[in-house]
FIZA-783154 format. One record per residue: residue number from 1; chain; residue in one letter; y, x, z of N, C-alpha, C in turn. Coordinates in nm, 2 decimals, m for minus. Last residue first. Layout:
# FIZA-783154
+-----+-------+------+--------+--------+--------+--------+--------+--------+--------+--------+--------+
!  nr ! kette ! rest !   n_yy !   n_xx !   n_zz !  ca_yy !  ca_xx !  ca_zz !   c_yy !   c_xx !   c_zz !
+-----+-------+------+--------+--------+--------+--------+--------+--------+--------+--------+--------+
! NUM !     A !    a !      Y !      X !      Z !      Y !      X !      Z !      Y !      X !      Z !
...
+-----+-------+------+--------+--------+--------+--------+--------+--------+--------+--------+--------+
***
This chain:
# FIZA-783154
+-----+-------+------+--------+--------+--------+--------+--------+--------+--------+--------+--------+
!  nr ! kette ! rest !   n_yy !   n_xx !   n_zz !  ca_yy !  ca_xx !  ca_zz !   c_yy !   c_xx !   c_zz !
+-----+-------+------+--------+--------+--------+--------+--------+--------+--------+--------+--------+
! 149 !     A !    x !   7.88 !   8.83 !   9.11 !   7.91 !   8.69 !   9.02 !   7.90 !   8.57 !   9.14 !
! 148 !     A !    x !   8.26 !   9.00 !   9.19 !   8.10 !   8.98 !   9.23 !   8.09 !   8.80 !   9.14 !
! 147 !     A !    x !   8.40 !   9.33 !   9.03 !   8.40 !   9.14 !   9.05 !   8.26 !   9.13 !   9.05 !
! 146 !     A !    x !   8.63 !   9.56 !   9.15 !   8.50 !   9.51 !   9.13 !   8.47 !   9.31 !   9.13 !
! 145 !     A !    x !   8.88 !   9.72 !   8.91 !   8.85 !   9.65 !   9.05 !   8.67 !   9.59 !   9.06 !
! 144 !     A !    x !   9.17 !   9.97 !   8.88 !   8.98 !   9.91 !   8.88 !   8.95 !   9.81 !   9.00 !
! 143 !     A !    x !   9.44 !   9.97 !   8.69 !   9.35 !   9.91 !   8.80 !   9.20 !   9.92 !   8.78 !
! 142 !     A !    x !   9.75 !  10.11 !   8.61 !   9.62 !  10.10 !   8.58 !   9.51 !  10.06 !   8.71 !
! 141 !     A !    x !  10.06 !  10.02 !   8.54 !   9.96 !  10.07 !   8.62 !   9.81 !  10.04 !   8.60 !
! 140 !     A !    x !  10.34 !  10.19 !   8.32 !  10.19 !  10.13 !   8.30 !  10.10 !  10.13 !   8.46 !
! 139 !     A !    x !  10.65 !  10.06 !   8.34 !  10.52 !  10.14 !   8.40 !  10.43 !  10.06 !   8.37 !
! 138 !     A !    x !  10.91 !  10.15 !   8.18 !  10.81 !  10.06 !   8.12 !  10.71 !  10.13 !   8.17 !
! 137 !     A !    x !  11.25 !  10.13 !   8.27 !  11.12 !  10.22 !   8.31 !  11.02 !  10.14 !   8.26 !
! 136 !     A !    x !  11.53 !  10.15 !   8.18 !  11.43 !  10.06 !   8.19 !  11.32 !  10.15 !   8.15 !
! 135 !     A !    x !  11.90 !  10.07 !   8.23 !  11.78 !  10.15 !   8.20 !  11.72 !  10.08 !   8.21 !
! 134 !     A !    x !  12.21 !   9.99 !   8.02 !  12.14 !   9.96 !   8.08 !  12.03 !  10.06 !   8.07 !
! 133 !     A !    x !  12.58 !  10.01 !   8.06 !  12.42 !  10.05 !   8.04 !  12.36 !   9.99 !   8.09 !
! 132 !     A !    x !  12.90 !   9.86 !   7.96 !  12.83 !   9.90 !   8.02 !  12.69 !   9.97 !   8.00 !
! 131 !     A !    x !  13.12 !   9.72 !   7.85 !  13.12 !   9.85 !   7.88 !  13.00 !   9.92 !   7.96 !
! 130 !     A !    x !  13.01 !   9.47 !   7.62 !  12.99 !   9.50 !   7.76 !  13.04 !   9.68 !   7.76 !
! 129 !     A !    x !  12.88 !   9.39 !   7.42 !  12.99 !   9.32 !   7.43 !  13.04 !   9.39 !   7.58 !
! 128 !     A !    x !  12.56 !   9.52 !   7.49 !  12.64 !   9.46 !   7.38 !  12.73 !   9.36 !   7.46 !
! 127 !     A !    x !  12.52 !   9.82 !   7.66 !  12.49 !   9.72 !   7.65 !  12.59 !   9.61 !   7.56 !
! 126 !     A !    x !  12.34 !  10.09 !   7.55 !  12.48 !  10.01 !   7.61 !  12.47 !   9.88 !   7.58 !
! 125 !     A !    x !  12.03 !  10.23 !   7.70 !  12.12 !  10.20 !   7.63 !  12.26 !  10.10 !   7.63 !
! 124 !     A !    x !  11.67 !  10.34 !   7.75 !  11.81 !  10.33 !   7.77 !  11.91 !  10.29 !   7.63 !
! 123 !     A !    x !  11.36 !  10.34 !   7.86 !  11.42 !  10.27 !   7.74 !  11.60 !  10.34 !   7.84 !
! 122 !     A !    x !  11.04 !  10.54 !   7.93 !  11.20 !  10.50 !   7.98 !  11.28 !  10.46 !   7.88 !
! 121 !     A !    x !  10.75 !  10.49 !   8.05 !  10.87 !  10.48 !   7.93 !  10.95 !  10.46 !   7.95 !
! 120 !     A !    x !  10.49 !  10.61 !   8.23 !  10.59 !  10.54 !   8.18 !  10.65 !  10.53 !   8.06 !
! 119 !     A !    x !  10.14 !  10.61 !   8.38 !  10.30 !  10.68 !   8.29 !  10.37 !  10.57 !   8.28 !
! 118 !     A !    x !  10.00 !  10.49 !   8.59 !   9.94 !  10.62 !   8.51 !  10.07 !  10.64 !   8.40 !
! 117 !     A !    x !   9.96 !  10.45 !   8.93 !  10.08 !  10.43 !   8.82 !  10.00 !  10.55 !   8.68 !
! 116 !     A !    x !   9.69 !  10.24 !   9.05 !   9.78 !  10.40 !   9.06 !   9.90 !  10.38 !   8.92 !
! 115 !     A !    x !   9.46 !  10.11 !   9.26 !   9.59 !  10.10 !   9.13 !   9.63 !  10.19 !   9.13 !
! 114 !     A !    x !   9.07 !  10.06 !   9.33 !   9.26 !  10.11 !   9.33 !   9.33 !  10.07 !   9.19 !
! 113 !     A !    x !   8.94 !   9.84 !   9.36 !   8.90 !   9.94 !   9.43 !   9.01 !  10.07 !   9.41 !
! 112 !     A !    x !   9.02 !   9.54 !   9.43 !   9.07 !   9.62 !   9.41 !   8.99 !   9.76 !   9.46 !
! 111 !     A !    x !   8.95 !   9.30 !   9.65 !   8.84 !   9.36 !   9.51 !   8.89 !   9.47 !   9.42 !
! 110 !     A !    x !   9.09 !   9.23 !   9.82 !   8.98 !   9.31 !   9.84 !   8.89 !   9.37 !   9.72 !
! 109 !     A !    x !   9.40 !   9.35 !   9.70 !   9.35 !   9.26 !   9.71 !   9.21 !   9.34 !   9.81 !
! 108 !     A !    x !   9.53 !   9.64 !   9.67 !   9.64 !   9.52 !   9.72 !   9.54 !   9.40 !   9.72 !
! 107 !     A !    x !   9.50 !   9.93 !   9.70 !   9.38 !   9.78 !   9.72 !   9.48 !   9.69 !   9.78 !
! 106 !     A !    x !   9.68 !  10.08 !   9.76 !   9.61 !  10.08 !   9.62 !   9.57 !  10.00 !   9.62 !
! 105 !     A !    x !   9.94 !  10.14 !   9.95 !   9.83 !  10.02 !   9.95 !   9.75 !  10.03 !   9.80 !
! 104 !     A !    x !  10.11 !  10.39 !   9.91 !  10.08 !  10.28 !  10.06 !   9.96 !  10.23 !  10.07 !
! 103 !     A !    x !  10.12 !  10.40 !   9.63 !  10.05 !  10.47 !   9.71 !  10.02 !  10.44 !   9.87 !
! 102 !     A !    x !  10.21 !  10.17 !   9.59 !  10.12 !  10.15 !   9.54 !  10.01 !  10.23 !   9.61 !
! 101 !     A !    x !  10.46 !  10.20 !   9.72 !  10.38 !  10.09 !   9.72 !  10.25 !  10.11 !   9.68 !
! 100 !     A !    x !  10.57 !  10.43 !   9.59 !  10.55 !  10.44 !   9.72 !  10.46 !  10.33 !   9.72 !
!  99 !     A !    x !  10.59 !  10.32 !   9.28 !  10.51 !  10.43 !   9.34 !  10.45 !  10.46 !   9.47 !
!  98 !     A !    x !  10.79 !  10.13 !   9.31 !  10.69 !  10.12 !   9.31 !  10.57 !  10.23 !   9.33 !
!  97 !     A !    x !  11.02 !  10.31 !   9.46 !  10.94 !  10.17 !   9.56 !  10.80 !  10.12 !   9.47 !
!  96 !     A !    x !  11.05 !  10.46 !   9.21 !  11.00 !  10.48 !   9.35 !  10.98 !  10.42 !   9.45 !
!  95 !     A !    x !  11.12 !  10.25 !   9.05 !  11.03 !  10.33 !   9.06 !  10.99 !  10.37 !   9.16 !
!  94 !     A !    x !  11.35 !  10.24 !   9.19 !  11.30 !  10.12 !   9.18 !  11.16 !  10.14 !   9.11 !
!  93 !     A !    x !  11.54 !  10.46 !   9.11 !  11.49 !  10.40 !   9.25 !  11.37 !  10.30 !   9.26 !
!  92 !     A !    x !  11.56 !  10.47 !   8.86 !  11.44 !  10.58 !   8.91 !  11.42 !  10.49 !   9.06 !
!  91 !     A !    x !  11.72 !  10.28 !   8.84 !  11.65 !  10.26 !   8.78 !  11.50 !  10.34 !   8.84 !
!  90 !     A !    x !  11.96 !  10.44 !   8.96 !  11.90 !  10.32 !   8.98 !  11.75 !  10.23 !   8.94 !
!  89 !     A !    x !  11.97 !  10.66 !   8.77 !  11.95 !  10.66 !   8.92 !  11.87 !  10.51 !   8.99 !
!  88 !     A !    x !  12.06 !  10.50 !   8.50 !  11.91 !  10.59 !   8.52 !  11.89 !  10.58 !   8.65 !
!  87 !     A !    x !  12.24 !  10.44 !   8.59 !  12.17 !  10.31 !   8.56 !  12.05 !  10.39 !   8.59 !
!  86 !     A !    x !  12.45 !  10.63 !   8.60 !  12.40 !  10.54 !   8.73 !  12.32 !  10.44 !   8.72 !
!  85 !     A !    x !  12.40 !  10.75 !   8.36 !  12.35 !  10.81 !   8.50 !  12.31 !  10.76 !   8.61 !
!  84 !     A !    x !  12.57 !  10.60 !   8.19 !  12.45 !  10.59 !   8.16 !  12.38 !  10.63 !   8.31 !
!  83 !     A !    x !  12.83 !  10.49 !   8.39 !  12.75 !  10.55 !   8.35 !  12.62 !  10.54 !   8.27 !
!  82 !     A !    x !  13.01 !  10.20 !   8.44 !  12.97 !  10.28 !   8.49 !  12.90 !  10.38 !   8.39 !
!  81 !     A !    x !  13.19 !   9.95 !   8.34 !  13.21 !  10.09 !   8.33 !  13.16 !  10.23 !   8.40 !
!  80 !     A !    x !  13.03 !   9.74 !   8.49 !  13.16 !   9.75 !   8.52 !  13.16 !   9.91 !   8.50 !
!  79 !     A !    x !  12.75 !   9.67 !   8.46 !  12.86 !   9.64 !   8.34 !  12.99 !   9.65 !   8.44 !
!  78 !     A !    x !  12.42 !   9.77 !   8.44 !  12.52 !   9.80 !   8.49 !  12.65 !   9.74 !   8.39 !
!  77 !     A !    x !  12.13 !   9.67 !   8.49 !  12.21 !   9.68 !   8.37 !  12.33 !   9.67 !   8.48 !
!  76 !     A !    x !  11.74 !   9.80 !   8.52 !  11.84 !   9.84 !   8.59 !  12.02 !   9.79 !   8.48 !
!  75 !     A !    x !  11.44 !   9.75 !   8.57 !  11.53 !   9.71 !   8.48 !  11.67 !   9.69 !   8.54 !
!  74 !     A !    x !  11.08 !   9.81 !   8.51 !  11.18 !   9.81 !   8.62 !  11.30 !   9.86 !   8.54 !
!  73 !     A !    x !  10.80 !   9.63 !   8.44 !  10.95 !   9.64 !   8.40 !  11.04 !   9.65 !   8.49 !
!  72 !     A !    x !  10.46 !   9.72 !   8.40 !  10.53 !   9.66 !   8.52 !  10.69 !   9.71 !   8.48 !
!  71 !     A !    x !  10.16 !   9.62 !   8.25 !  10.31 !   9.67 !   8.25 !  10.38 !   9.63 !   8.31 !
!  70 !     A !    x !   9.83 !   9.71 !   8.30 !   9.97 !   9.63 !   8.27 !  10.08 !   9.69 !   8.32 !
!  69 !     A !    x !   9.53 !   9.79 !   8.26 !   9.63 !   9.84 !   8.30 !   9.69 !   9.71 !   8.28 !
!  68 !     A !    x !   9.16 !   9.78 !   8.39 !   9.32 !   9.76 !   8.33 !   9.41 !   9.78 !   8.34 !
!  67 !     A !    x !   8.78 !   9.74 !   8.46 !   8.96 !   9.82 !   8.46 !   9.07 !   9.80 !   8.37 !
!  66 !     A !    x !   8.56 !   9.60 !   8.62 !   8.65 !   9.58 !   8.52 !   8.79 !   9.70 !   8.57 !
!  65 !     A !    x !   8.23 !   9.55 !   8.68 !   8.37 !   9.60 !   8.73 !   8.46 !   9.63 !   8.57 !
!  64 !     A !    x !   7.96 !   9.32 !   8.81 !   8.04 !   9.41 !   8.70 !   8.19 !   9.47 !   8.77 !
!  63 !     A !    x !   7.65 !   9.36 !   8.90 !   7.82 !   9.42 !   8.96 !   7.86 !   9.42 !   8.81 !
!  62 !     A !    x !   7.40 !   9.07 !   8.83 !   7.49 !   9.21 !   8.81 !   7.61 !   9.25 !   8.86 !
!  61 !     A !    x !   7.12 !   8.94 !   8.91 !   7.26 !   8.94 !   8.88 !   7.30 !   9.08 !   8.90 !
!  60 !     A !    x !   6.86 !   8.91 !   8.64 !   6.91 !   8.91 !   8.77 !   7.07 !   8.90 !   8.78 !
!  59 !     A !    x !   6.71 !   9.11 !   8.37 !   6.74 !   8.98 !   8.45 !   6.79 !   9.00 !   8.58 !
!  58 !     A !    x !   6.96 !   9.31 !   8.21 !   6.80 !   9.30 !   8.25 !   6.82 !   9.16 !   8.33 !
!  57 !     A !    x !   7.20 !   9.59 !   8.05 !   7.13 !   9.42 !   8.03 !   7.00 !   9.41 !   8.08 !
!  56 !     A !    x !   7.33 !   9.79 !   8.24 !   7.20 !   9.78 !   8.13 !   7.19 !   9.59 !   8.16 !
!  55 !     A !    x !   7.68 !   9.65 !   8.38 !   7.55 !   9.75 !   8.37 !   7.44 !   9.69 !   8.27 !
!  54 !     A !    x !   7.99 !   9.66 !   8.17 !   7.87 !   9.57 !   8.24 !   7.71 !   9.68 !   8.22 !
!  53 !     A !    x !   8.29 !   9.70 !   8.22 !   8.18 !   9.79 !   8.23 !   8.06 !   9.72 !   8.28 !
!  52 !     A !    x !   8.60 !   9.62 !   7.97 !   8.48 !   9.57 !   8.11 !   8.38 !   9.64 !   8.12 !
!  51 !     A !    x !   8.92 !   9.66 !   8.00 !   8.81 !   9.68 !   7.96 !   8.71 !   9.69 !   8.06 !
!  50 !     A !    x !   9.25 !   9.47 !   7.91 !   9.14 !   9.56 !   7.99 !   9.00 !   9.61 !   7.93 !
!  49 !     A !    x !   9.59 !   9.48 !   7.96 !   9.48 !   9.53 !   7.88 !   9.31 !   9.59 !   7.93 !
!  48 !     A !    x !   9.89 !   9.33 !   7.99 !   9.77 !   9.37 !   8.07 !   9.67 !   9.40 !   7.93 !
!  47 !     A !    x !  10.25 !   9.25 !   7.97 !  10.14 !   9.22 !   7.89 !  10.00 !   9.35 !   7.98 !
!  46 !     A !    x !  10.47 !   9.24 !   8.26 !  10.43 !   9.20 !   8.14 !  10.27 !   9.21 !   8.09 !
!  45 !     A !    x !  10.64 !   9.17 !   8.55 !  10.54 !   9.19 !   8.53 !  10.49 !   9.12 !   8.37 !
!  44 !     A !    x !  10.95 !   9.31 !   8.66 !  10.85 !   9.19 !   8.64 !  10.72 !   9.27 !   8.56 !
!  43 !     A !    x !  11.24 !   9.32 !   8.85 !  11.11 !   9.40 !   8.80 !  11.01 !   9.30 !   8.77 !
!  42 !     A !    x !  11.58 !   9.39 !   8.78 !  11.49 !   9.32 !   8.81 !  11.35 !   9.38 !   8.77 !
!  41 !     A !    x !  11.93 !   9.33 !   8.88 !  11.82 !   9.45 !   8.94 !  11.76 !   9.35 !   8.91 !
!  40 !     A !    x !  12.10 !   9.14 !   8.76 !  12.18 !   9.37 !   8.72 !  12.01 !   9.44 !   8.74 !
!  39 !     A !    x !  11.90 !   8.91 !   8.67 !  11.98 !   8.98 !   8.72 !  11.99 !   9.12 !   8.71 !
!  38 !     A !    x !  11.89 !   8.67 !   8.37 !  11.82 !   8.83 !   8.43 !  11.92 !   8.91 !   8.48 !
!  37 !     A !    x !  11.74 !   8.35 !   8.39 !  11.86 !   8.44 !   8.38 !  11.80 !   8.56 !   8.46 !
!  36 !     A !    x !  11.50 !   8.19 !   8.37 !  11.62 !   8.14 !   8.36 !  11.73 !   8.21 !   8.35 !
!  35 !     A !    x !  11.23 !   8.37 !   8.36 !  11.27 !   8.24 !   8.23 !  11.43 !   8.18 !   8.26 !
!  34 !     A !    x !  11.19 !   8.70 !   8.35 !  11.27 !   8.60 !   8.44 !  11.27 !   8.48 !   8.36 !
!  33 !     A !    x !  10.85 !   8.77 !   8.29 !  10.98 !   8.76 !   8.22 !  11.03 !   8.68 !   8.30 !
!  32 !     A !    x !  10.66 !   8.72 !   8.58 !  10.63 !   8.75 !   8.42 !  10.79 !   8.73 !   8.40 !
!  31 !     A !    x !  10.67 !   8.73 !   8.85 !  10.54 !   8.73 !   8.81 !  10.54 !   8.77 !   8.67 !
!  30 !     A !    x !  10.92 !   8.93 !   9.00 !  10.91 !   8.76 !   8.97 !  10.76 !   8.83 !   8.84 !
!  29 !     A !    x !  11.23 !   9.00 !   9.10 !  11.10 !   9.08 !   9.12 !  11.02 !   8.93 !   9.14 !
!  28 !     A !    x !  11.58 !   9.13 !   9.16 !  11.48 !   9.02 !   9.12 !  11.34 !   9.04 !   9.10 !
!  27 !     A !    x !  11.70 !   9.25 !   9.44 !  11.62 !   9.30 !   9.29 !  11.53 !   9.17 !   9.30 !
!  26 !     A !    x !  11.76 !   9.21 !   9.75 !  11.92 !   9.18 !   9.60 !  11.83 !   9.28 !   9.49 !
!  25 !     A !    x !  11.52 !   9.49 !   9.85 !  11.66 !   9.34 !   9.87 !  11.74 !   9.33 !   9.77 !
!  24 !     A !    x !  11.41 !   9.70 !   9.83 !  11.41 !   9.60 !   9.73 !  11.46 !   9.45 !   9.73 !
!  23 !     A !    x !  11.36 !   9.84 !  10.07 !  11.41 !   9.89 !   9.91 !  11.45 !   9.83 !   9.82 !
!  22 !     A !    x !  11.19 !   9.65 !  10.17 !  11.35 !   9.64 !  10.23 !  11.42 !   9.79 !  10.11 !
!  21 !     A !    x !  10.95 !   9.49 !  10.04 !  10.98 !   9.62 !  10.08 !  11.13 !   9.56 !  10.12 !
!  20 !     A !    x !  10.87 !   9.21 !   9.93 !  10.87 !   9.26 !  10.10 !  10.91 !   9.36 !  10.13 !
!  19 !     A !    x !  10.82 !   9.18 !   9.70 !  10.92 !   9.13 !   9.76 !  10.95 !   9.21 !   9.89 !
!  18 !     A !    x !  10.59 !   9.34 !   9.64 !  10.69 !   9.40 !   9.61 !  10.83 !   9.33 !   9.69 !
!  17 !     A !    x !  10.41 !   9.20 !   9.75 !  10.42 !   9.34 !   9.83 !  10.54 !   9.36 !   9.79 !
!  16 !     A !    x !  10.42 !   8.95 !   9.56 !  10.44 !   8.97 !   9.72 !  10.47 !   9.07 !   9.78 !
!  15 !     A !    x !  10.35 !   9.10 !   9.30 !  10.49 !   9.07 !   9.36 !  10.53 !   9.05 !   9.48 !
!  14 !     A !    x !  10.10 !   9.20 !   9.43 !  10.17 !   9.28 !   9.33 !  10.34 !   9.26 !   9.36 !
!  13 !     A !    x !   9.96 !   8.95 !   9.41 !  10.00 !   9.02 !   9.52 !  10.09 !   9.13 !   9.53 !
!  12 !     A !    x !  10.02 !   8.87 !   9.16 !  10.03 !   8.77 !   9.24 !  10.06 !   8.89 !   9.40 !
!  11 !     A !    x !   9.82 !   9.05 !   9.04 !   9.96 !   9.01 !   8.96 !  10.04 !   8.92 !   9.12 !
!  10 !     A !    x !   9.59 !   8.98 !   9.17 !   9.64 !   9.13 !   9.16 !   9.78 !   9.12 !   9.19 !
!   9 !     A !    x !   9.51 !   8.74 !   9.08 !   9.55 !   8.74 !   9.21 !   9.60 !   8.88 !   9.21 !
!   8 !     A !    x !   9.53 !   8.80 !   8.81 !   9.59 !   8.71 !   8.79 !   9.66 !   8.69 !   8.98 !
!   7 !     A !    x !   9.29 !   8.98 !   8.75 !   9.43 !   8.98 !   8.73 !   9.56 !   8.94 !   8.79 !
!   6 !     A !    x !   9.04 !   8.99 !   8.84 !   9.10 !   9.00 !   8.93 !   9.24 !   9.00 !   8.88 !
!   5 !     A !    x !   8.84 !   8.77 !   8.63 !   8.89 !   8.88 !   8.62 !   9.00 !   8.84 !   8.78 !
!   4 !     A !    x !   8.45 !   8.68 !   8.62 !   8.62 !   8.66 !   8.58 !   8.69 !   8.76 !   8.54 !
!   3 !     A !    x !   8.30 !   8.67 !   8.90 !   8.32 !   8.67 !   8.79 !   8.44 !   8.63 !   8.69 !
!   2 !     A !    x !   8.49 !   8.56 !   9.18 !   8.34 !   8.54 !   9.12 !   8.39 !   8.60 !   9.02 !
!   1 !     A !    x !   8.59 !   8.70 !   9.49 !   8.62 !   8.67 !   9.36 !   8.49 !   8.66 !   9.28 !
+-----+-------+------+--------+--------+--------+--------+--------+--------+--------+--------+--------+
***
């Protein structure tokens, strides 16, 4: 990876890994906001924030390394009169595939020097026109990675 930013292939492997678990059959799990329709199970990937650590300014080339977080949407909506409880459950599941994941593999690329989950937010609530709930876990993961120029 030259100079830049590791986001973008991060983001990209991020979903690969995520496809692959067998936790995660029948969960939609797609690079940014679903654009066509959003199934009962889905996890996507939102807005990123970073900050860059460039060594003492002098001539030559330089390591830089960059760290960030982004938001990873795990989104559970239940509509056949189920529970608030069974959306939460569900919802925690899907968490926990990411967590496991990440703890599996922190260096999902080579330039990754780790990921780790650093908190969440948990949204809940019923859903309009519908007997039903919806959860939603808003994980921040945070990344360092190294980029050569």
């Amino acid at each position: 990876m030259s100079t830049g930013t590791t986001l973008v292939a991060f983001k990209r492997a991020l979903v690969e890994t995520l496809q692959a678990r067998p936790g995660l059959v029948g969960v939609q799990i797609s690079y940014g906001f679903p654009e066509t329709e959003i199934w009962d199970e889905s996890i996507w990937i939102e807005d990123a924030r970073a900050e860059l650590g460039i060594p003492t300014m002098k001539m030559g080339t330089k390591r830089v390394e960059e760290n960030y977080s982004l938001t990873v949407a795990c989104q559970v909506l239940r509509t056949q009169a189920e529970g608030q409880d069974v959306a939460d459950d569900r919802a925690a599941e899907l968490l926990i595939e990411l967590q496991q994941m990440l703890a599996e593999k922190p260096e999902l690329i080579p330039e990754i020097l780790w990921a780790e989950i650093d908190g969440w937010t948990h949204h809940v609530g019923a859903l309009a026109k519908s007997d039903g709930h919806g959860s939603r876990f808003d994980v921040r993961v945070r990344v360092r990675a190294r980029l050569h120029p």
